[in-house]
VMD Tcl script that draws the C-alpha trace (Angstrom):
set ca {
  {2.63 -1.44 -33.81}
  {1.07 -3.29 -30.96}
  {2.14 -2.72 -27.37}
  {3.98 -5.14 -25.15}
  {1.50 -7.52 -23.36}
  {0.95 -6.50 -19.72}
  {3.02 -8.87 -17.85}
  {2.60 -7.50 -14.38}
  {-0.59 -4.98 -12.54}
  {1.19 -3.38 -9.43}
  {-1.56 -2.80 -6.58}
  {-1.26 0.50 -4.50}
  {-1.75 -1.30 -0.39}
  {-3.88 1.67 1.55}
  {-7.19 2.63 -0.34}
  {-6.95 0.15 -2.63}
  {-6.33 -2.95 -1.40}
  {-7.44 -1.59 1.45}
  {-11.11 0.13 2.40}
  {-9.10 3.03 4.89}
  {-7.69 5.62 2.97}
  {-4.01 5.39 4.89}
  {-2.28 3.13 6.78}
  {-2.13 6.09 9.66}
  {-5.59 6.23 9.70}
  {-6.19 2.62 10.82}
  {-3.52 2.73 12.88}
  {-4.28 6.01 15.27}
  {-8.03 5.16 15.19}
  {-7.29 2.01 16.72}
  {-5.05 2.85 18.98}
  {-7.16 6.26 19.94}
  {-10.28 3.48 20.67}
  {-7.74 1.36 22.88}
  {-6.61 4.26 24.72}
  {-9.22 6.40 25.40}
  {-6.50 9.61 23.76}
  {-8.76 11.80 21.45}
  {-7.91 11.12 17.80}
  {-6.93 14.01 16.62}
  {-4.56 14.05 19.80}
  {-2.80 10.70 18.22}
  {-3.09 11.21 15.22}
  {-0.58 14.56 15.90}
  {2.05 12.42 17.87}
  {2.34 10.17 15.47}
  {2.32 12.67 12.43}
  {5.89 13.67 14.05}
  {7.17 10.23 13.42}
  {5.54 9.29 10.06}
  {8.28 10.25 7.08}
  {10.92 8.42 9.58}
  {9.02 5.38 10.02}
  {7.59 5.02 5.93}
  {11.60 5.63 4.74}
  {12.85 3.20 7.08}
  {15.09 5.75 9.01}
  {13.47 4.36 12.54}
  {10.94 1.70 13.86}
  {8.31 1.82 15.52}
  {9.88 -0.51 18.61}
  {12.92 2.53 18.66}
  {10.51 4.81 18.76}
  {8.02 3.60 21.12}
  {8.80 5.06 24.52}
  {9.23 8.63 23.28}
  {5.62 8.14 21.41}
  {4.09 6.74 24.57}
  {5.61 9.77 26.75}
  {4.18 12.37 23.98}
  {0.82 10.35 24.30}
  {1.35 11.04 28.07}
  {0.21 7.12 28.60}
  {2.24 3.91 28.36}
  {0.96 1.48 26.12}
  {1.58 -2.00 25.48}
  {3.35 -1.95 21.95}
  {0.88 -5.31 21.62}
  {-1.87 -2.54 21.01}
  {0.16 -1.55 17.88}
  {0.26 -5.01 16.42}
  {-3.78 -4.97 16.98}
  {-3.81 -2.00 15.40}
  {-2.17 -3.09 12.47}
  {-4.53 -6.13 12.50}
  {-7.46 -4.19 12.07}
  {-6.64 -3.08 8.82}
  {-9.43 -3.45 7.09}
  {-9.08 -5.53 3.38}
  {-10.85 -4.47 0.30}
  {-12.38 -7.92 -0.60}
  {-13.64 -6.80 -3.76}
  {-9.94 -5.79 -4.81}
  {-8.75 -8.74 -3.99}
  {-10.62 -10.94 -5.72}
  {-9.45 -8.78 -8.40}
  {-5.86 -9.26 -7.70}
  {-6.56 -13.04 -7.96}
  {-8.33 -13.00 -10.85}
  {-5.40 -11.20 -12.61}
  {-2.31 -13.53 -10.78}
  {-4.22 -16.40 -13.20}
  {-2.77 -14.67 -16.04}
  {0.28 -12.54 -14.91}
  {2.28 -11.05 -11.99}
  {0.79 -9.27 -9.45}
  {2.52 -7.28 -6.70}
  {2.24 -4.70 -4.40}
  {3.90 -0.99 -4.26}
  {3.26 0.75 -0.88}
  {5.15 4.20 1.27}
  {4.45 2.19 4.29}
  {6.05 0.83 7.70}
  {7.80 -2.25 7.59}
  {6.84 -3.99 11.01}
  {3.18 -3.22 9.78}
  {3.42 -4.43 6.64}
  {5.55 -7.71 7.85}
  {2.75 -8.33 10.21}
  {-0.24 -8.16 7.54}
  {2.37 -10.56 5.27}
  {1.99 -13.27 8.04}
  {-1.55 -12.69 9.19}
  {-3.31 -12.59 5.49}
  {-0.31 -14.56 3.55}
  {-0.03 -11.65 1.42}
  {3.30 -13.21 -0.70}
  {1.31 -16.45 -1.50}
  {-0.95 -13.55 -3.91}
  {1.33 -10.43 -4.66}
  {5.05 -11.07 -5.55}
  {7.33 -8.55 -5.45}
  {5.62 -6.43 -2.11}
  {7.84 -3.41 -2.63}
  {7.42 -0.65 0.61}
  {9.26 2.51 0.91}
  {10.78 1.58 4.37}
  {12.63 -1.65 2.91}
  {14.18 0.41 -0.17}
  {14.17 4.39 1.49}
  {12.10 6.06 -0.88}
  {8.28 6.85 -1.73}
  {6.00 6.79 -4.74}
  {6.99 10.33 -5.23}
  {10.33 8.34 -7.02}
  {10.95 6.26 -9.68}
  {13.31 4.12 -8.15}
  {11.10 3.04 -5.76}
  {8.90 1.73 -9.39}
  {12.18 0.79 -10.47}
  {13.11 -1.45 -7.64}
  {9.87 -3.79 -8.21}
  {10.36 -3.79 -12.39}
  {13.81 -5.28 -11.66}
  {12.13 -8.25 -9.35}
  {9.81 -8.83 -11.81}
  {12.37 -9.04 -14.67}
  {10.21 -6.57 -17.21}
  {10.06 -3.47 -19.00}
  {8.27 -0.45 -17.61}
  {5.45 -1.03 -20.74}
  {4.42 -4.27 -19.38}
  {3.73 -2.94 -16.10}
  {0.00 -1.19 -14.86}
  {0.17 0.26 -11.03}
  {-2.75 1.56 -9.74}
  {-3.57 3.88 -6.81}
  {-5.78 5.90 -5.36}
  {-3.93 8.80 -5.29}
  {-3.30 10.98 -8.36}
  {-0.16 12.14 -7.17}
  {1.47 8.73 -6.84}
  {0.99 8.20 -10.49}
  {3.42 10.82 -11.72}
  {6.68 8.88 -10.46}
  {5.44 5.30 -12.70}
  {4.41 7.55 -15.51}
  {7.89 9.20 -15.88}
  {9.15 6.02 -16.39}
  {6.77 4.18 -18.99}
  {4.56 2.29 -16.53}
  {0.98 2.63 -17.57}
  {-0.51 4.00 -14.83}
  {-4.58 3.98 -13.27}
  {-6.17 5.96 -10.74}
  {-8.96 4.34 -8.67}
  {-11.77 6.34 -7.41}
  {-11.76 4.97 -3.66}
  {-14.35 7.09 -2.43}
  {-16.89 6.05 -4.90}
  {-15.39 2.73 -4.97}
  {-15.33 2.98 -8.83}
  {-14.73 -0.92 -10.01}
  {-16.41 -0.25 -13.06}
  {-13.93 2.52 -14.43}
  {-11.24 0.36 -12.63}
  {-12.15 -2.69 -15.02}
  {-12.49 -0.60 -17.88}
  {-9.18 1.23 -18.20}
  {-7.72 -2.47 -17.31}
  {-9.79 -3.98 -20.35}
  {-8.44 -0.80 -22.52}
  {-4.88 -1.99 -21.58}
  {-5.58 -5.29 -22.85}
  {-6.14 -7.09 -19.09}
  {-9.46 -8.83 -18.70}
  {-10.53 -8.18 -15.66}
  {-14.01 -9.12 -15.89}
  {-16.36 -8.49 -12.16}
  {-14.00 -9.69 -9.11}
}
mol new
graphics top color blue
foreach p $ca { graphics top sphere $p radius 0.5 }
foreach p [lrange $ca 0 end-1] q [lrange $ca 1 end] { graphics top cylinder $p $q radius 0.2 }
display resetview
């Protein structure tokens, strides 16, 4: 028997979509740059605050004095939004993504902030492309569970075996798997469109050279 068509390709956001491997890595470089605070230094301060912030138990604007204290500098949370700016887009990936919305649903499944993720919405008109944009601070869990999968199948209205997510992280394809989704992991560090476009093509999803 054939399978289902695939209705729907769910995009991981950091290290695919995206050309940084994490969303804290953009972020604490940035702000390290602005600051003149060694990165490694930042990059611990804001480790403290990270499974808070990606579950949506704080924000970053709660949270902001008590970073900039532990930082032992105040900075403008305006630096933050910059940071989140500079996030850098895989072009490649996204011509991908808009090659594929010609012929299906495409949307995005991301343990992320929500202010950071709101603000790279409005600045690259993200919806307009990827519809449902599921993050783990909007429904309180990760890719490490299902419902978090679960939560995007039900806005697109399909089964789990019309669905392909990809990510760059091996790990975050357990969760989908458990529940059906056909699942892809994509090489970032070698960039690896080729065995990207061929697992897609084995699946049925023409995705020809973005």
């Amino acid at each position: 028997m054939q399978p289902p068509p695939i209705k729907a390709v769910l995009f991981d956001f950091d290290g695919v979509l995206t050309t940084d491997k994490t969303g804290s890595l953009t972020t604490t470089r940035y702000l390290s740059a602005h600051t003149g605070i060694e990165l490694s230094r930042v990059q611990s301060v804001f480790r403290r605050f990270n499974d808070d912030l990606t579950l949506g138990r704080t924000t970053h604007e709660r949270t902001w004095a008590e970073l900039c204290r532990a930082l032992g500098q105040e900075v403008s949370i305006g630096a933050l939004r910059e940071a989140f700016e500079s996030t850098p887009l895989n072009a490649r990936m996204l011509g991908l993504a808009r090659r594929l919305h010609a012929g299906r649903a495409v949307g995005i499944v991301t343990d992320n902030k929500k202010d950071r993720i709101d603000c790279l919405k409005q600045l690259h008109d993200l919806p307009s492309l990827f519809d449902p944009i599921v993050v783990s601070a909007e429904v309180g869990v990760g890719k490490e569970d299902p419902k978090i999968f679960l939560a995007a199948l039900h806005r697109l209205g399909i089964d789990p075996h019309e669905c392909i997510f990809i990510d760059n992280d091996r790990e975050n394809l357990v969760a989908p798997g458990s529940i059906g989704i056909t699942t892809i992991h994509f090489d970032d560090e070698r960039q690896d469109f080729d065995g990207l476009f061929a697992a897609l093509e084995a699946h049925g999803v023409e995705a020809g050279d973005a």
